[in-house]
C-alpha positions in Angstrom: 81.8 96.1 104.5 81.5 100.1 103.7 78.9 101.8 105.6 77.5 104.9 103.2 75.4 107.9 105.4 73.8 110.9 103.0 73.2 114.0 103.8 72.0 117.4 102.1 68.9 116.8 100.6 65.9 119.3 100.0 63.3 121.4 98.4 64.9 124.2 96.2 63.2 126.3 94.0 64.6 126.3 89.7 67.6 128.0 89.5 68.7 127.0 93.1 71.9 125.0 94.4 72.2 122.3 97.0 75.2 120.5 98.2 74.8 116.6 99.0 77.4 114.4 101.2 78.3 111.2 101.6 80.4 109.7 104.7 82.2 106.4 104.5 83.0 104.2 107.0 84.0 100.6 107.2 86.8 99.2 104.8 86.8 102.1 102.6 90.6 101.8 102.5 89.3 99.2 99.3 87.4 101.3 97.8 87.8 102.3 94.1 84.9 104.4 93.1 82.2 106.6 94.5 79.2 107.9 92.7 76.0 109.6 92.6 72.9 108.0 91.4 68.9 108.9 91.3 66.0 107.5 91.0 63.1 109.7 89.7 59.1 108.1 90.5 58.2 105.5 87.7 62.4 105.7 86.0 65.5 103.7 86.7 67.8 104.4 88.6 70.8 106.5 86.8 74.0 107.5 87.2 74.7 111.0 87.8 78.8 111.4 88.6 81.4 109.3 89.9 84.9 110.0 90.9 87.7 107.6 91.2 90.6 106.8 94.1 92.8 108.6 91.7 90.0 111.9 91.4 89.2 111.0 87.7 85.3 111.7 87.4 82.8 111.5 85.3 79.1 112.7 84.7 75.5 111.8 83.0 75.3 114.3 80.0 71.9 116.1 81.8 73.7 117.6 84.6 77.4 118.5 82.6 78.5 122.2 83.5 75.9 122.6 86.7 77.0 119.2 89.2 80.6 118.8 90.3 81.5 115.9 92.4 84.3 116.0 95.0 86.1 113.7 98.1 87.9 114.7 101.0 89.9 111.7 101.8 90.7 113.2 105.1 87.1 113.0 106.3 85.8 109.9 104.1 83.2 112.3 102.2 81.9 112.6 98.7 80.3 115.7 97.8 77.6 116.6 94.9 77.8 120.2 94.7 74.6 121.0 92.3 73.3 124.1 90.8 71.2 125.6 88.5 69.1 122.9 89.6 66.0 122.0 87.3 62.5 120.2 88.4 63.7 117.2 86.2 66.5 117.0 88.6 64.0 115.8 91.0 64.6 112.2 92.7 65.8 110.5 95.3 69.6 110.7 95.4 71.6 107.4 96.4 75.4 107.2 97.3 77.1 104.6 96.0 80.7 103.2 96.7 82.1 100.1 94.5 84.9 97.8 95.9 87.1 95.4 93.6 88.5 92.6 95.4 90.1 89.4 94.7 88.4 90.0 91.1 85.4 90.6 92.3 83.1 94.0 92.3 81.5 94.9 95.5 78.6 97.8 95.6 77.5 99.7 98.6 74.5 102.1 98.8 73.2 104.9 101.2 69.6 105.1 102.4 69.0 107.9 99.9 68.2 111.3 100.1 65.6 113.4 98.5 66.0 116.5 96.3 62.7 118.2 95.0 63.3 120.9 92.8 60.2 123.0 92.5 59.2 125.5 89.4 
């Protein structure tokens, strides 16, 4: 089992930045991904940026040039670092980590953390 704990969530006016983190714990030793999602009132829930055991990463089109995800393996964290924040980047933000074992794909969530991005 991984155990995911957010942190960094908000209100920020346009323009702003705020910095979101993720702590692992548990058998995180397995895993192979970590990722941001969000989940907006009345949308699905979308990817925002993942990064890899190896660092690759990648990033939903709408937040290109202004998020930057990041790990510190030596505390177990994942950080969003997010500026130039707009009110459509309003949502709950959820911490993911994904596990593959034996062939199989394991994902773990956080309880979620609100940004509210105000104009």
């Amino acid at each position: 089992q991984v155990q995911l704990v957010e942190s960094g969530g908000g209100l920020v006016q346009a323009g702003g930045s705020l910095r979101l983190s993720c702590a692992a714990s548990g058998r995180i030793f397995t895993i192979n991904t970590m990722g941001w999602y969000r989940q907006a009132p009345g949308k699905q829930r979308e990817l925002v940026a993942e990064i890899t055991s190896g660092g690759s990463t990648n990033y939903a089109d709408s937040v290109k040039g202004r998020f930057t995800i990041s790990q510190d393996n030596a505390k177990n964290t994942v950080y969003l670092q997010m500026n130039s924040l707009k009110p459509e980047d309003t949502a709950v933000y959820y911490c993911n980590a994904a596990r593959k074992v034996a062939g199989l794909t394991y994902f773990y969530w956080g309880q979620g953390t609100q940004v509210t991005v105000s104009s």
